[in-house]
Biopython code that builds the backbone (N, CA, C, O; Angstrom):
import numpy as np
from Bio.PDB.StructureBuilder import StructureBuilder

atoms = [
    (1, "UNK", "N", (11.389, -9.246, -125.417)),
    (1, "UNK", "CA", (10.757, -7.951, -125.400)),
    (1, "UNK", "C", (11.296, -7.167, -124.205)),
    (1, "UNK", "O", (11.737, -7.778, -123.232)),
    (2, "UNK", "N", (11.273, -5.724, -124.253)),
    (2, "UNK", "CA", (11.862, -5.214, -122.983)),
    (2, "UNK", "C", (11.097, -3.996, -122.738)),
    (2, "UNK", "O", (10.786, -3.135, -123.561)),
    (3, "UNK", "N", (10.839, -4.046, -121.502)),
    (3, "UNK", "CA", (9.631, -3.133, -121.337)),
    (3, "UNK", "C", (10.284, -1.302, -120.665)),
    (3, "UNK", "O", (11.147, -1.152, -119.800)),
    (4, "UNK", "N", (9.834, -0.629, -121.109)),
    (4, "UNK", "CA", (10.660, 0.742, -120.243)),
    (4, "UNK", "C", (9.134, 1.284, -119.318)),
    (4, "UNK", "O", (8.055, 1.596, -119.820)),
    (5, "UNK", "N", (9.442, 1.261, -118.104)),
    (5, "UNK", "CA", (8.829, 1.176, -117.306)),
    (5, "UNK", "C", (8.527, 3.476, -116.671)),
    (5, "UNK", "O", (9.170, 4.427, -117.116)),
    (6, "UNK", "N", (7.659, 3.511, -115.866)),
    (6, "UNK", "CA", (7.589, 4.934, -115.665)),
    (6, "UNK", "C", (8.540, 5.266, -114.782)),
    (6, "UNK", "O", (8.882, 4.634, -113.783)),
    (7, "UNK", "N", (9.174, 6.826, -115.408)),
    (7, "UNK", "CA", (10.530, 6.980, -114.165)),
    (7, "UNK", "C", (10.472, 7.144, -112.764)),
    (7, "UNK", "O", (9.878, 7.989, -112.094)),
    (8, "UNK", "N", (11.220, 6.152, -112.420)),
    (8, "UNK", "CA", (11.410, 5.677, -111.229)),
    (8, "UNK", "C", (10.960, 4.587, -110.606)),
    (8, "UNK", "O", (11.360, 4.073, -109.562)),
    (9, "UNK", "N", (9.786, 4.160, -111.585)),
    (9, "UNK", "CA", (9.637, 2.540, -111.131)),
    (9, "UNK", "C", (10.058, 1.544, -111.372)),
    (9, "UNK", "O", (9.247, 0.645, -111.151)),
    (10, "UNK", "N", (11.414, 1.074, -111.910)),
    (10, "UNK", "CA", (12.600, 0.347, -112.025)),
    (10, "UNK", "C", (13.498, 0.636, -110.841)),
    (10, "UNK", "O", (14.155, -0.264, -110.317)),
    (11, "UNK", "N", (13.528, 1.852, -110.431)),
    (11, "UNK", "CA", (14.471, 1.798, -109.657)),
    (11, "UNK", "C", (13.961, 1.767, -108.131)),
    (11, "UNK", "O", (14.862, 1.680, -107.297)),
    (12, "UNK", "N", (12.955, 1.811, -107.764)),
    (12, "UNK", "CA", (12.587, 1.410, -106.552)),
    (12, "UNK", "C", (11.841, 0.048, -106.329)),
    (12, "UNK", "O", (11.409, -0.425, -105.278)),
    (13, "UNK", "N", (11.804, -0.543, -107.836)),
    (13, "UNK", "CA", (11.875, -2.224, -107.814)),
    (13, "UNK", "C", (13.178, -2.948, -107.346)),
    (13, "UNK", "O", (13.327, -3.941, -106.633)),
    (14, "UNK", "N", (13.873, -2.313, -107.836)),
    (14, "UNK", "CA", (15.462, -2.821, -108.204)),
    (14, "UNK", "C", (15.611, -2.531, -106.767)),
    (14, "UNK", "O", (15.926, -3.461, -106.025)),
    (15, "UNK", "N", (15.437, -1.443, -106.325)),
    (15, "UNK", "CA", (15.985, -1.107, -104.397)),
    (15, "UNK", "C", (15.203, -1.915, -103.792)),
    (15, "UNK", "O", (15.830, -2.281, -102.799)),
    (16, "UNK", "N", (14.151, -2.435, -103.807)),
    (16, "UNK", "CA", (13.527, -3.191, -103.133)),
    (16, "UNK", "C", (13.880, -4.299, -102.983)),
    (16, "UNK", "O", (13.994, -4.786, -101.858)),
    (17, "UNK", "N", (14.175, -5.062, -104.258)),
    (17, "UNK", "CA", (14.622, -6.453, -104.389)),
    (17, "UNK", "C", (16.272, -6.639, -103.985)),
    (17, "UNK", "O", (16.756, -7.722, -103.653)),
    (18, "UNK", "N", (16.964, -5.478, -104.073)),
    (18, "UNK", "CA", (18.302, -5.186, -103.454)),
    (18, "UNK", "C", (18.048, -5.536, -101.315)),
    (18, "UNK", "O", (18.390, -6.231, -100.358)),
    (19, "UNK", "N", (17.411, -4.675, -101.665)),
    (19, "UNK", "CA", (17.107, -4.828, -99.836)),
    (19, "UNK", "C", (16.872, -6.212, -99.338)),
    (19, "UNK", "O", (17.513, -6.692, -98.403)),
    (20, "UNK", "N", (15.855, -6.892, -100.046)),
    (20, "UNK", "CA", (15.422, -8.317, -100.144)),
    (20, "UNK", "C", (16.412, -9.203, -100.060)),
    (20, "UNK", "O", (16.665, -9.730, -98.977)),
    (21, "UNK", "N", (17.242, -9.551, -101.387)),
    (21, "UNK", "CA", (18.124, -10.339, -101.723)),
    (21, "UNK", "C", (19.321, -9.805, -100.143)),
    (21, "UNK", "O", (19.413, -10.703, -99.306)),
    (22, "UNK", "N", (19.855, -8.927, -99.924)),
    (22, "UNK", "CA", (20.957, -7.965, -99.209)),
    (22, "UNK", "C", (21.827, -7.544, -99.613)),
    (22, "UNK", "O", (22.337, -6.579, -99.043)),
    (23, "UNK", "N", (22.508, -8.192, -101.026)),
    (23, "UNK", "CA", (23.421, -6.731, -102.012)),
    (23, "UNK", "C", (23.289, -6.736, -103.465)),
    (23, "UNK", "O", (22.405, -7.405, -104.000)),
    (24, "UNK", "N", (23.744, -6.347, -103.836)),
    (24, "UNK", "CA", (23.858, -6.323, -105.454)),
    (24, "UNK", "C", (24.374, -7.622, -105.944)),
    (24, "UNK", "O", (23.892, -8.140, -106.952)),
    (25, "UNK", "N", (25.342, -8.171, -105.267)),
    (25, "UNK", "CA", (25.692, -9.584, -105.990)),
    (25, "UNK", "C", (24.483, -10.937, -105.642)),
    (25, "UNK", "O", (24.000, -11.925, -106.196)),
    (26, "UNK", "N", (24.414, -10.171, -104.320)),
    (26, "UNK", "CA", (22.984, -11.856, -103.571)),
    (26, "UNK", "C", (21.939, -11.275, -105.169)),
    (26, "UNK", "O", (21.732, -12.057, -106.097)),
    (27, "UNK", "N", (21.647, -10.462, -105.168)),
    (27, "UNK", "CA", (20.597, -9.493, -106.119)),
    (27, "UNK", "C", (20.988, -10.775, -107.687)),
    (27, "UNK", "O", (20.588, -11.911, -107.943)),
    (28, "UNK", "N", (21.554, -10.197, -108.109)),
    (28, "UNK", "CA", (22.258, -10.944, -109.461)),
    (28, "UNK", "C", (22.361, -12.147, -109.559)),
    (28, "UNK", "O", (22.065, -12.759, -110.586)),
    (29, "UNK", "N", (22.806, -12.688, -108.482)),
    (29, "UNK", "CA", (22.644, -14.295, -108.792)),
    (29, "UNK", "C", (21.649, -14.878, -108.091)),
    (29, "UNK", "O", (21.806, -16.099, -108.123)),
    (30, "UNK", "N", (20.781, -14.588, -107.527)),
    (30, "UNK", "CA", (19.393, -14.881, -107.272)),
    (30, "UNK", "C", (17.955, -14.435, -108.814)),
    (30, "UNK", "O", (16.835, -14.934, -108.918)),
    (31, "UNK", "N", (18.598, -13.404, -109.721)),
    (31, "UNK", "CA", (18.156, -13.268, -110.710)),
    (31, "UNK", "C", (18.897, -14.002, -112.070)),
    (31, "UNK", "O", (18.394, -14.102, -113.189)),
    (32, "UNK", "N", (19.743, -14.304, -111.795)),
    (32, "UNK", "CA", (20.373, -15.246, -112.602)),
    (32, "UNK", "C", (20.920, -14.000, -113.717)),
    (32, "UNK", "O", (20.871, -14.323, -114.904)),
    (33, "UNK", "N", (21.272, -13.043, -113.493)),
    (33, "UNK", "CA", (21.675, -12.102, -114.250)),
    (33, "UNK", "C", (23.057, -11.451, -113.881)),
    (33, "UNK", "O", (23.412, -11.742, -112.739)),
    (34, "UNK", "N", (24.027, -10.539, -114.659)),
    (34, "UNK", "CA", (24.858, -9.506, -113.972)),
    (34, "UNK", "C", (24.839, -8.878, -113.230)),
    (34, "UNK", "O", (23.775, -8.609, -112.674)),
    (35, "UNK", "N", (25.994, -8.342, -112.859)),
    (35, "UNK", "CA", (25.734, -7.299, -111.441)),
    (35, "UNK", "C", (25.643, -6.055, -112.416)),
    (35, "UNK", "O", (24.785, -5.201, -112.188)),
    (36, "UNK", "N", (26.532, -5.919, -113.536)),
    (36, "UNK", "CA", (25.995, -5.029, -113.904)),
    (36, "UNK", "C", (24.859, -4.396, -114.858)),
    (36, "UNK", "O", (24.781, -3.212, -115.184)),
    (37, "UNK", "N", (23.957, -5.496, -115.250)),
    (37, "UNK", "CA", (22.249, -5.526, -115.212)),
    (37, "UNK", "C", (21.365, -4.721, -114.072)),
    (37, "UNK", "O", (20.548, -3.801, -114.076)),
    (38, "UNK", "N", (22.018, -5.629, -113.042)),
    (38, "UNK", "CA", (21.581, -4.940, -112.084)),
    (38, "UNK", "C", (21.723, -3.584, -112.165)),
    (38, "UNK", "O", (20.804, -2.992, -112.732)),
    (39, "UNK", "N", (22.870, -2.776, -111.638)),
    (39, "UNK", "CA", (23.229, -1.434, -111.605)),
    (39, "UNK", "C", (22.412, -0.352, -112.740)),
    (39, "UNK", "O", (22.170, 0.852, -112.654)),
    (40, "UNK", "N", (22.122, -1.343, -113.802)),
    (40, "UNK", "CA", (22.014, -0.660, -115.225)),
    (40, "UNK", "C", (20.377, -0.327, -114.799)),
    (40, "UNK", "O", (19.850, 0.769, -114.990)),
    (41, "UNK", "N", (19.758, -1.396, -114.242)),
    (41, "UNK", "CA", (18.638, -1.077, -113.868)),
    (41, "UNK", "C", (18.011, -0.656, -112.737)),
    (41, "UNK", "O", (16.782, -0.635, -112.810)),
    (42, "UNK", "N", (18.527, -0.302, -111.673)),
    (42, "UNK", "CA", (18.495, 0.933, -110.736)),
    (42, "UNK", "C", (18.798, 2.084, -110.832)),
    (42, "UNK", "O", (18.199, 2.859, -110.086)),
    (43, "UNK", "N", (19.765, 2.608, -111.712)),
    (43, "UNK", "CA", (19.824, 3.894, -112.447)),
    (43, "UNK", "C", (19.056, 4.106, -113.382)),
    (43, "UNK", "O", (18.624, 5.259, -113.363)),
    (44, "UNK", "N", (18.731, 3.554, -114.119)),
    (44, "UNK", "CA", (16.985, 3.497, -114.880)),
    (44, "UNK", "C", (17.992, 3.631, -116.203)),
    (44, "UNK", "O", (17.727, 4.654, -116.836)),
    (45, "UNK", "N", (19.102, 2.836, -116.789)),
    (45, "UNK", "CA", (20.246, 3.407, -117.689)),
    (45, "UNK", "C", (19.707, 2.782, -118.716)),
    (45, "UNK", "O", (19.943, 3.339, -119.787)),
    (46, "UNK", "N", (18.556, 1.061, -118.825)),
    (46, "UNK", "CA", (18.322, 0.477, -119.719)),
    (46, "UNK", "C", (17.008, -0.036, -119.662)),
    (46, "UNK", "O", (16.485, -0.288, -118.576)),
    (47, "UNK", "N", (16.529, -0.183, -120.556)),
    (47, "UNK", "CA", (14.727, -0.989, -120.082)),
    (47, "UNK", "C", (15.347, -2.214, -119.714)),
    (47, "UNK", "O", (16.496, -2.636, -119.848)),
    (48, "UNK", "N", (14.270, -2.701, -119.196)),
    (48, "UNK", "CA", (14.344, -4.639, -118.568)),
    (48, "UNK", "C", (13.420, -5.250, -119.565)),
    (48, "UNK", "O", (12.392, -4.892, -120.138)),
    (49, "UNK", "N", (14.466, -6.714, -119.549)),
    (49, "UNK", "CA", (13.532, -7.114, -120.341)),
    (49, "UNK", "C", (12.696, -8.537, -119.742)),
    (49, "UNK", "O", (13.221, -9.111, -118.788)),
    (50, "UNK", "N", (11.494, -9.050, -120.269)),
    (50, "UNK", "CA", (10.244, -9.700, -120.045)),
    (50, "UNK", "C", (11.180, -10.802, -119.072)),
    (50, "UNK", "O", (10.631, -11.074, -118.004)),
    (51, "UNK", "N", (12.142, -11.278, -119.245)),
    (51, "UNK", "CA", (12.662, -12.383, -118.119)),
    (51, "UNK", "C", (12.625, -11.865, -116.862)),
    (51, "UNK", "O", (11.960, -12.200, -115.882)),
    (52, "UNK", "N", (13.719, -10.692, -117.075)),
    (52, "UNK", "CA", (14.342, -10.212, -115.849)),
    (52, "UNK", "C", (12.845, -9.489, -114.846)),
    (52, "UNK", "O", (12.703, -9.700, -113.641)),
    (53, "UNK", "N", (12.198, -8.923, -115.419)),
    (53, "UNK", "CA", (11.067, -8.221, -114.841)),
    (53, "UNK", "C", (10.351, -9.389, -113.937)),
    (53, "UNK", "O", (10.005, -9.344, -112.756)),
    (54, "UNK", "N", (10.249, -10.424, -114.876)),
    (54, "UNK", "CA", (9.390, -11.505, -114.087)),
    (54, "UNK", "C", (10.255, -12.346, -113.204)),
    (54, "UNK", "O", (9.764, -13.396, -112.789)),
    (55, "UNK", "N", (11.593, -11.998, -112.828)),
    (55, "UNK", "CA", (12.736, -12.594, -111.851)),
    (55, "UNK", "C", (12.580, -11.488, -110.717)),
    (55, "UNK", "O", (13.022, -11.911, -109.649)),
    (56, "UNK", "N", (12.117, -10.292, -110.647)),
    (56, "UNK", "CA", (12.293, -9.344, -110.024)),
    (56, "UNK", "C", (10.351, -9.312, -109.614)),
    (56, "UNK", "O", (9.966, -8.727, -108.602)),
    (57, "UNK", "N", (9.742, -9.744, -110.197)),
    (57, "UNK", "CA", (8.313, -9.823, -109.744)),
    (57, "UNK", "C", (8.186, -10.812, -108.789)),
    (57, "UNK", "O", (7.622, -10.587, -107.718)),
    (58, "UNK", "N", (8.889, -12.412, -109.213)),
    (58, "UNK", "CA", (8.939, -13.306, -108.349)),
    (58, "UNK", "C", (9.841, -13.114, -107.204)),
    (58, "UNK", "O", (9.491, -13.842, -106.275)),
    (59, "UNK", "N", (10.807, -12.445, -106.948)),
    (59, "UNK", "CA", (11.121, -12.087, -106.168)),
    (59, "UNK", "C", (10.818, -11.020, -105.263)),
    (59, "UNK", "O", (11.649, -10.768, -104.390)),
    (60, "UNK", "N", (9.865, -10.419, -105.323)),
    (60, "UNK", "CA", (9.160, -9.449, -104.700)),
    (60, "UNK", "C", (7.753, -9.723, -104.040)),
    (60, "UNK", "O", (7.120, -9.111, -103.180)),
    (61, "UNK", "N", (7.413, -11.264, -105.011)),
    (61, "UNK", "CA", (5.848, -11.483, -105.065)),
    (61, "UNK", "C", (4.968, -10.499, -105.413)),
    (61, "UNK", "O", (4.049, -10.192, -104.653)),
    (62, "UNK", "N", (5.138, -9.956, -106.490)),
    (62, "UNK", "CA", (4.361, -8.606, -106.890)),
    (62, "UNK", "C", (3.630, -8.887, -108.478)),
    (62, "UNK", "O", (4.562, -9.356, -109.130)),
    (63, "UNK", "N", (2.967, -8.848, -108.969)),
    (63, "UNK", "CA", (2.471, -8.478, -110.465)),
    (63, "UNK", "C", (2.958, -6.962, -111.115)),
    (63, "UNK", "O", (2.325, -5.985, -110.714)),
    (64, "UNK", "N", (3.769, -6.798, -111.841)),
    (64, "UNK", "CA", (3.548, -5.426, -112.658)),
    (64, "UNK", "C", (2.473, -5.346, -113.474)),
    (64, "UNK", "O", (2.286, -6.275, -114.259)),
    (65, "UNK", "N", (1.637, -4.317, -113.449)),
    (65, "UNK", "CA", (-0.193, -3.861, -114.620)),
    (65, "UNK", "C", (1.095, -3.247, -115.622)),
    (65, "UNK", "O", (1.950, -2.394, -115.383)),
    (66, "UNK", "N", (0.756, -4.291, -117.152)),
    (66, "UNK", "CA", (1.304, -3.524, -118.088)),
    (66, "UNK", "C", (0.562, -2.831, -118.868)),
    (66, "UNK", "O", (0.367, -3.234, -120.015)),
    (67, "UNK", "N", (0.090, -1.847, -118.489)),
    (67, "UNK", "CA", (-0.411, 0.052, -118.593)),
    (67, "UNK", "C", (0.736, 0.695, -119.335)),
    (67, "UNK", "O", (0.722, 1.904, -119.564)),
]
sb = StructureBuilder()
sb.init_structure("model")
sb.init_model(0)
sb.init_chain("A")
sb.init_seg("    ")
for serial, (resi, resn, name, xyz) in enumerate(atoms, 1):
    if name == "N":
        sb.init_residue(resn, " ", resi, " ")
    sb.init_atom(name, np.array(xyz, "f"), 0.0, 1.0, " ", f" {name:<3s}", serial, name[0])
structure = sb.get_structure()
């Protein structure tokens, strides 16, 4: 399932967990995903889907309210 989230809250998840991890590649393979997943989802270019969200929750320690 892939969720499209409100604009701009993908992408200041994605910057957050960027900052966290320290680049786009630490980012990606700490999510076990692409770099360019990544990219796709800081520009807000694609929804995320139910894995990746919950790779980016656990890495944040955060819950997303799916509202």
């Amino acid at each position: 399932m892939y969720y499209k989230l409100k604009k701009g809250v993908l992408r200041d998840l994605t910057e957050k967990a960027i900052k966290k991890a320290g680049t786009f590649r630490k980012l990606a393979k700490e999510m076990k995903t692409s770099k360019t997943a990544v990219y796709r989802y800081k520009n807000e270019i694609v929804h995320i889907s139910d894995k990746n969200l919950a790779e980016l929750e656990r890495i944040l320690n955060i819950k997303i309210n799916q509202e």
